[in-house]
Each structure stands twice: as structure tokens, then as C-alpha cells.
C-alpha positions as CSV (number, residue, x, y, z in Angstrom):
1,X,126.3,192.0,35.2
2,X,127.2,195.7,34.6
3,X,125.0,198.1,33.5
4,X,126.8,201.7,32.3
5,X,125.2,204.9,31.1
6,X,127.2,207.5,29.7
7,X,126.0,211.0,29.3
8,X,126.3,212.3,26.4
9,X,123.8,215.4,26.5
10,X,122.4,218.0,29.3
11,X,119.8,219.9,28.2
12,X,116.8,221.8,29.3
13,X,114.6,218.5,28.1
14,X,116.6,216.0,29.7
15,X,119.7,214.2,30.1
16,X,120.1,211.7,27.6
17,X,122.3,208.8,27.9
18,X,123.1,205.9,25.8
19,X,123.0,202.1,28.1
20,X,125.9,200.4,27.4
21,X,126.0,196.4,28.6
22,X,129.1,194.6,28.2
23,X,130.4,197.1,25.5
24,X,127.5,196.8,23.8
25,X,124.9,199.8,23.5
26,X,121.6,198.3,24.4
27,X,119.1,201.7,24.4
28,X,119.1,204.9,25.2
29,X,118.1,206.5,28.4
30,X,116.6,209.8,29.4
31,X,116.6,211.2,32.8
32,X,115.1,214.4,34.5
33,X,117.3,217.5,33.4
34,X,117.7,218.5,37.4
35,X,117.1,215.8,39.4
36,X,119.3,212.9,38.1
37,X,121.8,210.4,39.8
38,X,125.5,211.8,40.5
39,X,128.0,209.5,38.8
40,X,128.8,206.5,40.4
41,X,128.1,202.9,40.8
42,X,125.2,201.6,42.4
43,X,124.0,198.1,42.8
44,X,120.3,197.2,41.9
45,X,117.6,195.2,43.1
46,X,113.9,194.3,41.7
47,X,111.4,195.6,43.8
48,X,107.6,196.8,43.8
49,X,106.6,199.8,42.3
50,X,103.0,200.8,43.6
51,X,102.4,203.5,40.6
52,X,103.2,200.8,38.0
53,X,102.1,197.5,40.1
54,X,105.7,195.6,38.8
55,X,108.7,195.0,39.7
56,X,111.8,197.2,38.6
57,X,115.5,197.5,39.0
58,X,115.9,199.8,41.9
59,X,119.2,201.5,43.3
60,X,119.1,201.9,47.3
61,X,118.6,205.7,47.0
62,X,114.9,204.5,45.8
63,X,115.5,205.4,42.0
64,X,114.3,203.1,39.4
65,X,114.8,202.0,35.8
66,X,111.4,202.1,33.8
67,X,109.3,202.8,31.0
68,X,108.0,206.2,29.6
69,X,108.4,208.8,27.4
70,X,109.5,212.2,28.8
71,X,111.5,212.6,32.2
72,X,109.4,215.7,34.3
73,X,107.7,213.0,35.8
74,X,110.7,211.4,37.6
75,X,111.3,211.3,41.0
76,X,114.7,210.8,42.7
77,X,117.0,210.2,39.8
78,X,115.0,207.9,38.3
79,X,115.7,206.6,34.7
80,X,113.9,205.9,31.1
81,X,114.8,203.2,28.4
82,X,113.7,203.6,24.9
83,X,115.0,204.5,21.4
84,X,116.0,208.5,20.7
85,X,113.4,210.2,19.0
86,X,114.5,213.8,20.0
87,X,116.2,215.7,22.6
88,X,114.3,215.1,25.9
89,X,111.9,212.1,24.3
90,X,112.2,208.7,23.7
91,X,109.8,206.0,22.1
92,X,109.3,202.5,22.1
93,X,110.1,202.6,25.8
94,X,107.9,199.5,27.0
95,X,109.8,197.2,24.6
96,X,112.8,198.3,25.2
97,X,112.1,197.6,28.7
98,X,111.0,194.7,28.8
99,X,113.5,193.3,27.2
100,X,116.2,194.9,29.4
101,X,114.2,194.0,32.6
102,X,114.2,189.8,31.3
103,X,118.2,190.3,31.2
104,X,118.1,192.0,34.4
105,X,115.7,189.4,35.7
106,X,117.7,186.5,34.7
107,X,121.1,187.3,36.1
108,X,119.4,187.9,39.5
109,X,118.0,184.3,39.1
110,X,121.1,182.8,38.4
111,X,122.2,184.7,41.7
112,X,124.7,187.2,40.2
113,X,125.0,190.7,41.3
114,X,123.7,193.5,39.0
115,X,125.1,196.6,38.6
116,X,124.5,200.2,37.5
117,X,127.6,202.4,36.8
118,X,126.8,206.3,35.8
119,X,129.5,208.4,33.9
């Protein structure tokens, strides 16, 4: 499975993206306006997350997919699903996660590779 962002806006709120999986745009994402991921392709794994207590989609530099609202909180390029409300905010992040986590969850099941590709 291939997961790409694309940035379309850096700001002094965030970097918004929109998630696009197989040419179809799933949510948007939100990242920390400094301390995001540099482009590329990275592959992703579930693993524990203590703050949260669940399993996420995690790249092997240690940054994660995950609910929220607002990125100053993230920590090495981590990322943030949800609908757009406003520049540097997103809502309905939970649900938006979940359902992207059960597709991410399913493919690793069924033993396919998952992937996360940033332009």
C-alpha cells in the first residue's frame, strides 16, 4: 500500500498536506511548521506509543502518524490526520484516524508492505 502526502502549504501554523491513497485523497494532514520529515519515502510499521498506549504507523526515524488537533506538540516529524478547519488546525482527527489506521492495519495482516511517500 502507498501512502503519499503532498504539501500544499508552509506556514507559521503548520504544514498542511492533503493524504492521498491510491489517487484517492483520504484526509488532510498537519505537521509541525519546523520540524517535519524531508521528502522521501519511508516504509512504516505499527508500533507502541507509551504517550497514547496504542499502536501507530511508525517510520524508522521514530515519527508517527496520529491523532490531534494542532502540530507544536510533535516530535520528530511526526504527523496529524483530520479534516481542514483552518490553517495550522484540523478537526475530527480521532475518526479520521481510525479509519486510516484499520486500512493500515489490514494490509500489514495480509502481509503487504506499507508505505509513506512525502512530496
Amino acid at each position: 500500500m502507498l501512502i503519499e502526502i503532498k504539501r500544499y502549504r508552509y506556514s507559521p501554523y503548520g504544514v498542511d498536506g492533503k493524504l492521498i491513497i491510491n489517487g484517492r485523497t483520504i484526509c488532510t494532514t498537519l505537521e509541525h511548521p519546523r520540524n517535519y520529515l524531508p521528502a522521501g519515502s519511508y516504509p512504516l510499521e505499527l508500533e507502541i506509543d507509551r504517550k497514547l498506549c496504542r499502536r501507530l504507523p511508525t517510520t524508522p526515524s521514530g515519527a508517527v502518524i496520529r491523532p490531534g488537533n494542532g502540530p507544536f506538540t510533535l516530535k520528530d516529524g511526526s504527523i496529524i490526520v483530520g479534516k481542514e478547519y483552518i490553517p495550522g488546525l484540523v478537526i475530527k482527527s480521532a475518526q479520521t484516524f481510525e479509519r486510516l489506521y484499520n486500512r493500515i492495519d489490514k494490509n500489514m495482516k495480509r502481509h503487504k508492505g506499507v508505505v509513506l511517500t512525502i512530496v
